[in-house]
PAZATI-869449 format. One line per 8 residues: number of its first residue (from 1); for each residue x, y, z of N, C-alpha, C. Coordinates in steps of 0.05 Angstrom, whole numbers, plus 5000, padded with zeros to 4 digits. Example, Ala and Ser with C-alpha at 12.3 -4.5 7.8 and 13.67 -1.06 7.14 Angstrom:
% residues 2
1	5264,4886,5156,5246,4910,5156,5264,4934,5156  5257,4955,5142,5273,4979,5143,5258,5001,5157
END
This chain:
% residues 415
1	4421,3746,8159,4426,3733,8185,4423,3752,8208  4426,3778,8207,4421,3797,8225,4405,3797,8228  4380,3796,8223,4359,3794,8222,4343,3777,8240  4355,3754,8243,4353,3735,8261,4371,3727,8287  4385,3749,8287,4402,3747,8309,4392,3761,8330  4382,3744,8353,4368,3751,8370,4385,3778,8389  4404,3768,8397,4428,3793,8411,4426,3827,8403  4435,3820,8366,4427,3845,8353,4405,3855,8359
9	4381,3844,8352,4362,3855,8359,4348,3864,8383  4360,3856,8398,4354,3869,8437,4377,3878,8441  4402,3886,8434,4424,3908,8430,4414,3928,8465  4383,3937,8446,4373,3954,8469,4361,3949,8501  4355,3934,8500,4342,3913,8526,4358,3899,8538  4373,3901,8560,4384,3885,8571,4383,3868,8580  4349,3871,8600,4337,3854,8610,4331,3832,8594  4325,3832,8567,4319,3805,8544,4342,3796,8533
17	4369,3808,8539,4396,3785,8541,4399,3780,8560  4397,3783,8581,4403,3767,8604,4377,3744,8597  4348,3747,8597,4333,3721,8596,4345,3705,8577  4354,3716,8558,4359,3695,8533,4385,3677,8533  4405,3701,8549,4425,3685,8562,4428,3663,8587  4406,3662,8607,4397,3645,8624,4374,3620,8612  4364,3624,8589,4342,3606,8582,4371,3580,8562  4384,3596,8550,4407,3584,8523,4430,3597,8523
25	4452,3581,8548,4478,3596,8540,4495,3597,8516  4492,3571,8515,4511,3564,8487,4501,3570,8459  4468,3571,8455,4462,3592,8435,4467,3625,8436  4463,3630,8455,4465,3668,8468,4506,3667,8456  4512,3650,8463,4544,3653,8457,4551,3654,8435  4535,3643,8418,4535,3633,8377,4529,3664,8367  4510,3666,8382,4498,3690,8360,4516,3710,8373  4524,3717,8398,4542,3742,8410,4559,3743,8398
33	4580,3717,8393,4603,3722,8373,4595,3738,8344  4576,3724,8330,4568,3748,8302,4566,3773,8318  4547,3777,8330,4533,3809,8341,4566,3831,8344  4583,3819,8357,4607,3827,8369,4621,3838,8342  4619,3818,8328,4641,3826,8306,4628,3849,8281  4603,3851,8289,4586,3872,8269,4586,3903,8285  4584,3886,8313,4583,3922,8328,4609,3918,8352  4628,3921,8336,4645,3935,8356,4647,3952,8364
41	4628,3970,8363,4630,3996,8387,4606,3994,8407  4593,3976,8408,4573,3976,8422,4582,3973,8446  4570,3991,8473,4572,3979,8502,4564,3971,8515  4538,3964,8503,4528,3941,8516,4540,3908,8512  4552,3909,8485,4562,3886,8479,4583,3882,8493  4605,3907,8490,4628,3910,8504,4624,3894,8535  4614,3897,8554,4601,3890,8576,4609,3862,8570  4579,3853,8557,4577,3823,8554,4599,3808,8548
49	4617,3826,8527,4640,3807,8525,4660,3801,8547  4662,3822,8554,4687,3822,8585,4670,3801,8599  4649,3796,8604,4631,3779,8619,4632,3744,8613  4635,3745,8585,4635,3720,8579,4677,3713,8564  4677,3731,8563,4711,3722,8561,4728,3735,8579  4720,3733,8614,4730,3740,8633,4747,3719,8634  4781,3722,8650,4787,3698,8665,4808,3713,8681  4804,3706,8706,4821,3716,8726,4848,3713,8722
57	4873,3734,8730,4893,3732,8725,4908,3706,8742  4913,3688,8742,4925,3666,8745,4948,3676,8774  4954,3654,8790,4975,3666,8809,5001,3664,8806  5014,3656,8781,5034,3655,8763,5033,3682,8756  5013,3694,8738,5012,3713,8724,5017,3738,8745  4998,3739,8761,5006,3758,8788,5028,3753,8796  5052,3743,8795,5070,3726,8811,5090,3746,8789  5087,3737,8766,5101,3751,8740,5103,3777,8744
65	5069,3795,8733,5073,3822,8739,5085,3827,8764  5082,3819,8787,5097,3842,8810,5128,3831,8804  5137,3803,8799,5172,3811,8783,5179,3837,8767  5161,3837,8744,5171,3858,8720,5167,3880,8740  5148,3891,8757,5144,3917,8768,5166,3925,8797  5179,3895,8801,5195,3889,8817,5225,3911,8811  5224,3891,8779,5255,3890,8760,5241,3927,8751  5231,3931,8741,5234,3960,8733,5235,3983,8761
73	5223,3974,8785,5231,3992,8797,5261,3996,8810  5280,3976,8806,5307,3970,8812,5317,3984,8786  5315,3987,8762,5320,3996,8739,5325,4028,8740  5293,4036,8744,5289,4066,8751,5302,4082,8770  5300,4061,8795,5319,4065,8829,5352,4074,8816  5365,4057,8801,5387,4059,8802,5396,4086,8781  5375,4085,8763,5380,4105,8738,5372,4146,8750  5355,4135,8774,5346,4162,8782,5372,4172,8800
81	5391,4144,8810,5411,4153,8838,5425,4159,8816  5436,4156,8790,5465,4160,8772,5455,4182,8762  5425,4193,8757,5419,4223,8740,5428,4245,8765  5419,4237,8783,5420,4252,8812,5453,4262,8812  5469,4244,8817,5496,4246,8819,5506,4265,8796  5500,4265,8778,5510,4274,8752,5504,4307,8751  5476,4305,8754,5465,4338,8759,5476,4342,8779  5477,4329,8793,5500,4345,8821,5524,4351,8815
89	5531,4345,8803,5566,4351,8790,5564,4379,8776  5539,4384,8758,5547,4405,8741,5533,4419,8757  5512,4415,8788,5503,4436,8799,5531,4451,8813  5547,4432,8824,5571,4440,8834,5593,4462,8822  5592,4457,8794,5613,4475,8775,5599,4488,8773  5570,4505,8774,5553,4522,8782,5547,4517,8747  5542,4506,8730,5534,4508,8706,5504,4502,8697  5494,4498,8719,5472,4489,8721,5450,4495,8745
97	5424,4505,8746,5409,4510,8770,5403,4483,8793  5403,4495,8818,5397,4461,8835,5378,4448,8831  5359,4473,8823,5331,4461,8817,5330,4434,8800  5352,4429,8782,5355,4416,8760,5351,4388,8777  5362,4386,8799,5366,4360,8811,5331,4348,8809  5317,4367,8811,5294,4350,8805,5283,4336,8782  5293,4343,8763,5297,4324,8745,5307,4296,8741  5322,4289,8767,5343,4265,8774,5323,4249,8784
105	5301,4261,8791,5281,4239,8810,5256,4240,8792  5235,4257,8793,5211,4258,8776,5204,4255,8764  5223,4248,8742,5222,4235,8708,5206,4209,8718  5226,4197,8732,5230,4166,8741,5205,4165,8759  5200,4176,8767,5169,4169,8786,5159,4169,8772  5151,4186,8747,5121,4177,8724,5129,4162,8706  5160,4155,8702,5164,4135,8685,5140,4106,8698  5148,4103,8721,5146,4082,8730,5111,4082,8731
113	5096,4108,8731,5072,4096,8737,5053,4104,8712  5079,4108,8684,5058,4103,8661,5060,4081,8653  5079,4061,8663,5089,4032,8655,5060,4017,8671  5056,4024,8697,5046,4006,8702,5013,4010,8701  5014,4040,8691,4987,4042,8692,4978,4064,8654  4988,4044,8631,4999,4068,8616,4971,4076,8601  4975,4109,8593,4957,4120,8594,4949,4115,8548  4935,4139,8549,4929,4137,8515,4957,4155,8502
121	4964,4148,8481,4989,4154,8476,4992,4193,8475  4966,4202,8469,4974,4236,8468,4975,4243,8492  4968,4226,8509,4973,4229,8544,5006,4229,8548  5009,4208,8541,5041,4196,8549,5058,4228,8534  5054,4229,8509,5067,4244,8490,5074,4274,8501  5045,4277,8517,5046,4305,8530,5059,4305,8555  5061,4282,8568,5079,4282,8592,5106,4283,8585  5102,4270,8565,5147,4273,8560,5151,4305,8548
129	5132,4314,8531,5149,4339,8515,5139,4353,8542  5120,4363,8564,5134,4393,8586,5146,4375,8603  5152,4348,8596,5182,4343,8627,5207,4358,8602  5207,4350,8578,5234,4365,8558,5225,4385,8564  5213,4402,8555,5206,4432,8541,5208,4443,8575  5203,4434,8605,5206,4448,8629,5245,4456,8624  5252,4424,8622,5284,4416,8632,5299,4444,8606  5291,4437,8581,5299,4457,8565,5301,4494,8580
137	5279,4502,8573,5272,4521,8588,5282,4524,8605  5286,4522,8622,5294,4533,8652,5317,4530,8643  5334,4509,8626,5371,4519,8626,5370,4539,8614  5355,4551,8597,5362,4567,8576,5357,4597,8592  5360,4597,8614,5347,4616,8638,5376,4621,8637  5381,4651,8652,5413,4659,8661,5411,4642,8696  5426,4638,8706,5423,4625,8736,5425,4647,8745  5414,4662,8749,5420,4689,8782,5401,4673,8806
145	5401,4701,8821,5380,4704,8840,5353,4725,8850  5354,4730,8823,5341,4749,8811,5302,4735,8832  5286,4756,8836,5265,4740,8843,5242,4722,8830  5249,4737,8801,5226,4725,8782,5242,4699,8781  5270,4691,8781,5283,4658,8777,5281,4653,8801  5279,4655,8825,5273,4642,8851,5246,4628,8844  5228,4654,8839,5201,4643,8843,5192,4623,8820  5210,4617,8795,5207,4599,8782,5211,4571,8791
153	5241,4575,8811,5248,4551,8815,5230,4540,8839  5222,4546,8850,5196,4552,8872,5176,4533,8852  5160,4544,8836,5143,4538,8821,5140,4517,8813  5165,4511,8790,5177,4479,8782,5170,4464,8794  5173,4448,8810,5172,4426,8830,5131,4425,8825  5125,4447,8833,5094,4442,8840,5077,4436,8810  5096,4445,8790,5091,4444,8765,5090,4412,8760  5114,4405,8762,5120,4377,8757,5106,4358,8773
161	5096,4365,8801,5079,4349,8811,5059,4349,8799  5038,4363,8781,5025,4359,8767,5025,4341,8743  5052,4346,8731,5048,4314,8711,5056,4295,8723  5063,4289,8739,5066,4260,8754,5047,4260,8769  5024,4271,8766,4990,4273,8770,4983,4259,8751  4991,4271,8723,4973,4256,8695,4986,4227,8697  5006,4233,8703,5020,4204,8699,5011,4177,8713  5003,4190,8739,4990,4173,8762,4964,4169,8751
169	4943,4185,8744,4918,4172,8740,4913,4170,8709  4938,4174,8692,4928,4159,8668,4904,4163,8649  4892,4151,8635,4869,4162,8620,4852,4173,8638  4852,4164,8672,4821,4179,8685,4839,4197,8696  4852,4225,8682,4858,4239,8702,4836,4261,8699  4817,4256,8681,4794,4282,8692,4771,4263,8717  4776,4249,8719,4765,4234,8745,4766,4244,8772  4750,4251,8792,4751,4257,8827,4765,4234,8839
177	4763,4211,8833,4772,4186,8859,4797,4183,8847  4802,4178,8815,4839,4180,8814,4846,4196,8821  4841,4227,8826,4860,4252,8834,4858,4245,8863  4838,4242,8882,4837,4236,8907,4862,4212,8910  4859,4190,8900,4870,4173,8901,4903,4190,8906  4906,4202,8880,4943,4216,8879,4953,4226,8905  4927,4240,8913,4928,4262,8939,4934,4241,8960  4923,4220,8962,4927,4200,8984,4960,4182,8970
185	4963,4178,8949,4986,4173,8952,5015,4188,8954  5013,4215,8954,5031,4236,8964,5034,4232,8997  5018,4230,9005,5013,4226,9035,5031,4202,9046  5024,4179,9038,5030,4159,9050,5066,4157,9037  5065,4167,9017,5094,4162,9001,5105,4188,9021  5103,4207,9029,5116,4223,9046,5120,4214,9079  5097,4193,9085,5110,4192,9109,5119,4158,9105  5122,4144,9086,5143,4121,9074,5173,4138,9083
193	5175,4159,9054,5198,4167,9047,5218,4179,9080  5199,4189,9089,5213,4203,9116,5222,4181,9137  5208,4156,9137,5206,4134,9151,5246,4116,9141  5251,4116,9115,5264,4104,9103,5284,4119,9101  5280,4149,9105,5303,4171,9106,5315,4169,9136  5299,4166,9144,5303,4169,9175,5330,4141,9183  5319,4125,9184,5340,4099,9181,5367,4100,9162  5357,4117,9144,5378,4117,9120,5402,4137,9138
201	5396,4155,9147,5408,4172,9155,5423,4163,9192  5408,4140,9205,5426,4127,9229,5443,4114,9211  5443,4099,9182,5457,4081,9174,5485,4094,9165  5481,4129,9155,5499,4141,9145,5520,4142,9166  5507,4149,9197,5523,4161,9227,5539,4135,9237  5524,4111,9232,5536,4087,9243,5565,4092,9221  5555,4085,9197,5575,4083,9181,5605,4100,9178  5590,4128,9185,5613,4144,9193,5635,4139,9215
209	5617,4128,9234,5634,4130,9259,5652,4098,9261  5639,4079,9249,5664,4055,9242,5683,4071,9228  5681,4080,9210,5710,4078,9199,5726,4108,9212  5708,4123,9222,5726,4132,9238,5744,4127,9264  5742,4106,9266,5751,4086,9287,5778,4079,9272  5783,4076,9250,5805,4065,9235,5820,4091,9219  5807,4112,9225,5819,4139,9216,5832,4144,9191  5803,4139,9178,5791,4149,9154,5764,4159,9150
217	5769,4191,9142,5750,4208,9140,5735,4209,9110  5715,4192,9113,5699,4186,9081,5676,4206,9091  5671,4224,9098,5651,4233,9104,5636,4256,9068  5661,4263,9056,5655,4288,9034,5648,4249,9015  5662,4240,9012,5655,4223,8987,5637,4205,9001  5619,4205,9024,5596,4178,9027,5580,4191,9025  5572,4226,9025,5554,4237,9023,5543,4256,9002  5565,4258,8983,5568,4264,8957,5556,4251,8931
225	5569,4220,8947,5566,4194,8936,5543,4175,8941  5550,4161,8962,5528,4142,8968,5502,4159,8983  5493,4170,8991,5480,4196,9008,5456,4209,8993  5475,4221,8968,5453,4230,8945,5450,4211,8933  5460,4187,8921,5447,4171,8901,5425,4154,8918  5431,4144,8942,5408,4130,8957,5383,4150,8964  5385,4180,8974,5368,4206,8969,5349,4194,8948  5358,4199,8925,5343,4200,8897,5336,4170,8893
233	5349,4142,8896,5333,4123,8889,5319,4117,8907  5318,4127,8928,5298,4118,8954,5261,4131,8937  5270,4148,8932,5233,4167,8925,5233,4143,8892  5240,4125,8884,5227,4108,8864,5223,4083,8880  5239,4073,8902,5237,4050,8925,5204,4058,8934  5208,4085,8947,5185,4093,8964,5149,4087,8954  5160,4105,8920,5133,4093,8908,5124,4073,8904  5139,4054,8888,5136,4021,8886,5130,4009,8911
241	5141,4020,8933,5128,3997,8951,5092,4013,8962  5084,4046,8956,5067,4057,8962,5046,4038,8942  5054,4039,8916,5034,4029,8891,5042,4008,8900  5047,3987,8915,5044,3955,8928,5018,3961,8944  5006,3980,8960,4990,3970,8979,4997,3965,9005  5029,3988,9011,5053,3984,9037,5030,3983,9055  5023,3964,9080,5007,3967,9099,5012,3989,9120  5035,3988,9123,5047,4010,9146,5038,4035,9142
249	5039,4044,9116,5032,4078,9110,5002,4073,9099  4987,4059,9097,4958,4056,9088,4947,4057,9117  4956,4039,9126,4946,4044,9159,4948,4062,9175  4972,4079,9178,4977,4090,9189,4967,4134,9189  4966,4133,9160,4958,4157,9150,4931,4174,9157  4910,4149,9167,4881,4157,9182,4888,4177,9207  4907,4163,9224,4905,4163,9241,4929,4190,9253  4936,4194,9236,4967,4214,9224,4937,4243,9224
257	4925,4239,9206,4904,4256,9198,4889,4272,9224  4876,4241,9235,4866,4249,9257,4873,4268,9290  4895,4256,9286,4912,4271,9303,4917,4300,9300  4933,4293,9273,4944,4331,9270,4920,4353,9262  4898,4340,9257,4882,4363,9258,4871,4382,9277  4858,4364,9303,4857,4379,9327,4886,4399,9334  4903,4378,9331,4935,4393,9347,4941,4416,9327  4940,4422,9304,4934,4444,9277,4921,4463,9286
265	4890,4451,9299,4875,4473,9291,4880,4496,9326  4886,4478,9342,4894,4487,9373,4917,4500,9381  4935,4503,9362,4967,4512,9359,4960,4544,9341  4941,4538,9318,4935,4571,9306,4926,4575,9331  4902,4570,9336,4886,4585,9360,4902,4613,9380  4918,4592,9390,4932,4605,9402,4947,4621,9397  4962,4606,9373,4983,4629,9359,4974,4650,9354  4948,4653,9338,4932,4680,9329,4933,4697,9351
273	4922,4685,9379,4909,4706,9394,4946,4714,9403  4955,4702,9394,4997,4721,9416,4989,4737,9391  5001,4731,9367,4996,4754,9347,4983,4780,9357  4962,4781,9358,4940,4795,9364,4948,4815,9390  4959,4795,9414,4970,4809,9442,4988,4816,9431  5012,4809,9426,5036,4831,9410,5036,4841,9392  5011,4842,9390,5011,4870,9357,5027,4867,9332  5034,4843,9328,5045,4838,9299,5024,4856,9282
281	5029,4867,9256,5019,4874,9239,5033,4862,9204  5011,4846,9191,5021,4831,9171,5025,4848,9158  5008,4882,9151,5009,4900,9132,5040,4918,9135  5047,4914,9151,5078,4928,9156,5106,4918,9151  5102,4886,9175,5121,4878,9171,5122,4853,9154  5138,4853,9138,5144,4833,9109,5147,4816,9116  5160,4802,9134,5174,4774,9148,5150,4760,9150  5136,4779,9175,5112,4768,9191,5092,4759,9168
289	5084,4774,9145,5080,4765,9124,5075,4740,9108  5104,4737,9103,5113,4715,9090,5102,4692,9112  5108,4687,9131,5112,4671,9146,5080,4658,9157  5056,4691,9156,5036,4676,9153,5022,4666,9134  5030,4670,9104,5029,4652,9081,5036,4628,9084  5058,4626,9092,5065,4590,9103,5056,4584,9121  5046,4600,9140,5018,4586,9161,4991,4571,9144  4987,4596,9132,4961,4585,9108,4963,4564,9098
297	4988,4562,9083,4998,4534,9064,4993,4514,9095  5013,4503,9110,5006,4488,9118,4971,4486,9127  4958,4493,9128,4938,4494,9138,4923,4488,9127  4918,4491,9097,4918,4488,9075,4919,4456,9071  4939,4446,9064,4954,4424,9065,4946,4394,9078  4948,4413,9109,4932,4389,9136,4905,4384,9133  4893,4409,9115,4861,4399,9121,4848,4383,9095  4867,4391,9073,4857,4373,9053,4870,4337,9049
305	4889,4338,9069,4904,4315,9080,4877,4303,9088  4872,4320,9105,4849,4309,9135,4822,4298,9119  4815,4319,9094,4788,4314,9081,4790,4276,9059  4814,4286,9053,4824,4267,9032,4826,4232,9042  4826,4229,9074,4832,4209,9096,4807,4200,9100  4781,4224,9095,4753,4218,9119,4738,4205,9098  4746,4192,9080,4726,4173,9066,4705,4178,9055  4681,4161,9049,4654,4162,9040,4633,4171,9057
313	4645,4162,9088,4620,4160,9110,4607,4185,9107  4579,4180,9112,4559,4200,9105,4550,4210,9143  4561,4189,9160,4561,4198,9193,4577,4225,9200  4570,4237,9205,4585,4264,9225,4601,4256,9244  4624,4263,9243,4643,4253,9264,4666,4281,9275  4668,4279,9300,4680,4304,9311,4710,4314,9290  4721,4300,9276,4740,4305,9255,4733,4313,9233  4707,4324,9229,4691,4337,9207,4688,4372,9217
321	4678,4363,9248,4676,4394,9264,4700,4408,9256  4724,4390,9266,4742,4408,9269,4764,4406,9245  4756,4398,9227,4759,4407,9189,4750,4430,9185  4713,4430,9187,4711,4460,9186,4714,4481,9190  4729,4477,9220,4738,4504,9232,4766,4513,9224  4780,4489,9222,4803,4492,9205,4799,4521,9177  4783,4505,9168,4777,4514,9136,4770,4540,9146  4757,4554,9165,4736,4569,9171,4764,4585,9179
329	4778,4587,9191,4808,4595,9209,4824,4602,9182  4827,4586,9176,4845,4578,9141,4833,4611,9124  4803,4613,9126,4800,4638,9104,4796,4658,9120  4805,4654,9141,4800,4683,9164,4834,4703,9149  4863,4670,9155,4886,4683,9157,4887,4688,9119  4874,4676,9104,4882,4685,9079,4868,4708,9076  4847,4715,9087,4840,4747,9077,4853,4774,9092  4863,4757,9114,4881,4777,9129,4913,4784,9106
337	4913,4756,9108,4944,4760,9079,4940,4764,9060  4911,4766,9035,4903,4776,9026,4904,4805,9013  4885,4819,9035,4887,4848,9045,4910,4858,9046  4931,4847,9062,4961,4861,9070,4979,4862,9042  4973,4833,9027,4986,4844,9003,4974,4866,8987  4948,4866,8978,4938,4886,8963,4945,4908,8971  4953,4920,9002,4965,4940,9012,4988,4942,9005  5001,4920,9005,5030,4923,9000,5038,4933,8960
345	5021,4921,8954,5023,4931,8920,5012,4967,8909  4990,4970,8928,4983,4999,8924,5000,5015,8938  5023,5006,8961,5031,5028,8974,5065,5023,8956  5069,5007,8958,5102,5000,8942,5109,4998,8917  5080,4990,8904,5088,4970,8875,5093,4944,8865  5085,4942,8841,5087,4925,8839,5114,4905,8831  5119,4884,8845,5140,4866,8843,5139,4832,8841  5159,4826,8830,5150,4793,8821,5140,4779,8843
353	5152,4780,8876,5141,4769,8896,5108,4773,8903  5105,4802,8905,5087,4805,8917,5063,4801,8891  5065,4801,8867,5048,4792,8849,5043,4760,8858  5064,4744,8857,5055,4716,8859,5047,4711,8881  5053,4728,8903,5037,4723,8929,5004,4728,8927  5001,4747,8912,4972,4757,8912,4956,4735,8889  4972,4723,8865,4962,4701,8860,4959,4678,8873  4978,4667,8890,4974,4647,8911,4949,4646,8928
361	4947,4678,8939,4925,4680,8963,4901,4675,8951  4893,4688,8929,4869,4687,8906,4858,4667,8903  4880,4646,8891,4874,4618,8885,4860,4606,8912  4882,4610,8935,4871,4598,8959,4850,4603,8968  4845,4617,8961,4813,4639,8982,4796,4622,8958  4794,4626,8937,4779,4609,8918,4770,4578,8921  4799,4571,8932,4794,4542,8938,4780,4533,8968  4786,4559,8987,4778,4549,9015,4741,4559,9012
369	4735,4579,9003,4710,4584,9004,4700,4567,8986  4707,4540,8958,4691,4520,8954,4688,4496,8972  4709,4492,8983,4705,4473,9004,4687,4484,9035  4690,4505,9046,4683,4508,9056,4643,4513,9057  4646,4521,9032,4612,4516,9025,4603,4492,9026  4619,4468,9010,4613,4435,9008,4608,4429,9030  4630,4433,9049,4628,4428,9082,4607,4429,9099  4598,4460,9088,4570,4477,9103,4552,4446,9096
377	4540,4442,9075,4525,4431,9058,4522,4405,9067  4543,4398,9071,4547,4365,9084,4542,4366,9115  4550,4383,9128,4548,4389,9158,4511,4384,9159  4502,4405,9141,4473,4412,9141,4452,4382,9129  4471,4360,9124,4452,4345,9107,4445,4343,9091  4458,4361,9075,4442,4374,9044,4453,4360,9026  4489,4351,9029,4495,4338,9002,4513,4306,9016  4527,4297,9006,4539,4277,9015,4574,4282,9019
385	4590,4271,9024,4618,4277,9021,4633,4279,9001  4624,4268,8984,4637,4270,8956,4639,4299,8943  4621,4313,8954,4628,4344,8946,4633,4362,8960  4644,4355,8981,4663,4360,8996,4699,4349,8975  4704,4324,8979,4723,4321,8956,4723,4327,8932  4709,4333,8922,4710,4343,8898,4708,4369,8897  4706,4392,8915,4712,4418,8914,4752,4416,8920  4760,4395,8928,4793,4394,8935,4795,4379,8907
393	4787,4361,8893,4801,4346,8873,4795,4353,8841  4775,4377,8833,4770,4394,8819,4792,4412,8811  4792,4424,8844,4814,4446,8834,4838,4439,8828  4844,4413,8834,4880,4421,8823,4898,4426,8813  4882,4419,8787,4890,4431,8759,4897,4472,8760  4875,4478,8782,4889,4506,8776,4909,4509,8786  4928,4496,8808,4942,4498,8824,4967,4501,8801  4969,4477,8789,4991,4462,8770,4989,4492,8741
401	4964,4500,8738,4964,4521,8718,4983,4550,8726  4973,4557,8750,4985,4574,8757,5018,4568,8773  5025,4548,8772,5054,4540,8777,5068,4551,8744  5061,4540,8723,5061,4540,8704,5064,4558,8697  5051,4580,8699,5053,4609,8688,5073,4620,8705  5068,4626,8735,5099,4632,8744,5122,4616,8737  5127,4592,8733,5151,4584,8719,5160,4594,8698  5141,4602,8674,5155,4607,8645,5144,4634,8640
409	5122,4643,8651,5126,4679,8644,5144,4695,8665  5143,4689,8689,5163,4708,8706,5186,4717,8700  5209,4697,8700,5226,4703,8687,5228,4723,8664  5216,4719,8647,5208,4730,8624,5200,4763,8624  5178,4767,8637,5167,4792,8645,5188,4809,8655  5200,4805,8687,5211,4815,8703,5242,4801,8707  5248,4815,8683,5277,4806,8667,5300,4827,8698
END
């Protein structure tokens, strides 16, 4: 019968199922059902089938899922405000690092977006054992303030934003447009969250000041209490309504972009050249240092915000100019902080800070000179924007690697 099964035998030709499917649907359908059930791995069949046993999700059915995604994010909301409270208790009897509190929230953000987006199960499997094997680990740490456990607890967070990376894009997380995608939903979920904090926090002041009218001072138990647990279930509120399609922060984030980049790149400008008139020296003084490392980071930050915002358009637009110069500014101050650390290690030694600083800068200089080449390239005509994002959505994985290694060798090393 294979033999005569027209489907099978143009398997390869697409163009002669589609005629055969336009000349005889209801035969093309007879024989597809055999063909289907002999080659289930085929993708071309695969195709055809989604094609002919398509049926749109019903407005019941859509009506359904956003309930269940409704009901679990009220689930997660409440379970992340009671973990929160709890780690706060034993952060308080000091038996426990603060860092821990992040555990009260983060779990629950990739809970929620392997539910709704769930991945292949050695995916899932690997997200749960380093959220255990992090949470383990790090208790099994002494709590000082030692610098190699600072810079762990530092680390953590950026660690964990990485699997609630995997968690977010699911089987495509070796994909460019899901990691872009993450990058744009950090964005909009940060200026949600601040939006919702912000109110949360007149609602705390109002609240205080009624009942201080009746002279009672709830101020240690509303903020102990209701304060941190609304804290922590607000960032599972925040996401759910981000993974809705919130118009406010989808709209709003272009234009967030647009803005702070000029005002970014016009504020170094200046700043640099006072530097420069007062003779700061990064190689001397440590502060000044530090502080222009967190210049970098933000800078850093704003422009891959800025890249991550500017879309597909293949048009040149004055928010491209002044990306690049950003970027161009961006590897001026990391080779300056660069240099100063390498000075700082040949003249002092070596120490847990200034090691992970010199890994930080490395990485960064790595990452600004690929973008900044993409940039060149696209400026010039030569390539399109996509590789431009994809010199930012490539790397991130090293970011989350090297979080990783300062989390669980530091400590370790530089006991």
């Amino acid at each position: 019968m294979d033999a005569n099964n027209w489907v099978i035998n143009n398997m390869d030709n697409p163009h002669e199922l589609e005629r055969m499917f336009r000349k005889d649907p209801k035969s093309f359908k007879k024989l597809f059902s055999h063909a289907w059930k002999q080659n289930p791995d085929s993708e071309v069949l695969a195709v055809w089938y989604e094609r002919l046993n398509f049926q749109e999700k019903t407005h019941t059915e859509k009506a359904s899922l956003r309930q269940n995604s409704f009901l679990l994010m009220g689930i997660l909301a409440v379970l992340a405000g009671v973990s929160t409270r709890i780690l706060f208790h034993f952060v308080e009897q000091e038996a426990i690092a603060p860092i821990n509190l992040a555990f009260g929230i983060l779990p629950f953000i990739a809970a929620y977006f392997v539910y709704n987006n769930p991945p292949k199960k050695r995916v899932l499997y690997l997200i749960a054992a380093l959220f255990l094997i992090s949470g383990f680990y790090l208790n099994m740490l002494p709590i000082n303030e030692k610098d190699s456990m600072i810079l762990a607890y530092i680390h953590l967070p950026i660690f964990l934003w990485g699997l609630i990376g995997i968690a977010f894009t699911g089987n495509k997380y070796k994909e460019g447009s899901t990691r872009l995608a993450y990058l744009k939903f950090n964005l909009e979920f940060g200026i949600l969250y601040a939006c919702m904090a912000i109110s949360g926090m007149l609602l705390a002041l109002l609240t205080l000041r009624l009942f201080s009218f009746v002279d009672l001072d709830i101020e240690d138990f509303y903020f102990r209490n209701i304060v941190l647990f609304g804290a922590a279930a607000l960032a599972v509120v925040a996401t759910y309504l981000v993974s809705m399609n919130l118009k406010l922060a989808k709209n709003i984030t272009p234009y967030i972009a647009k803005i702070f980049s000029p005002l970014v790149l016009v504020t170094l400008l200046v700043y640099l050249i006072t530097v420069i008139w007062v003779g700061k020296n990064p190689f001397l003084d440590r502060n000044f240092l530090i502080a222009f490392n967190g210049i970098l980071l933000g800078v850093l930050a704003v422009t891959i915000f800025s890249i991550t915002e500017s879309g597909t358009d293949e048009k040149k637009s004055l928010s491209d100019y002044i990306n690049f110069a950003l970027i161009v500014l961006a590897l001026i101050i990391d080779s300056v902080a660069l240099s100063a650390i390498v000075f700082r290690l040949s003249s002092y030694g070596i120490t847990p800070n200034r090691l992970a600083v010199l890994g930080v800068n490395i990485l960064i200089c790595g990452n600004l000179i690929w973008i900044m080449v993409s940039y060149l390239r696209f400026l010039q005509n030569k390539t399109g924007p996509s590789t431009i994002q994809a010199a930012v959505t490539k790397y991130l994985p090293v970011y989350g690697l090297w979080a990783a290694l300062v989390t669980f060798t530091f400590p370790l090393i530089f006991k």
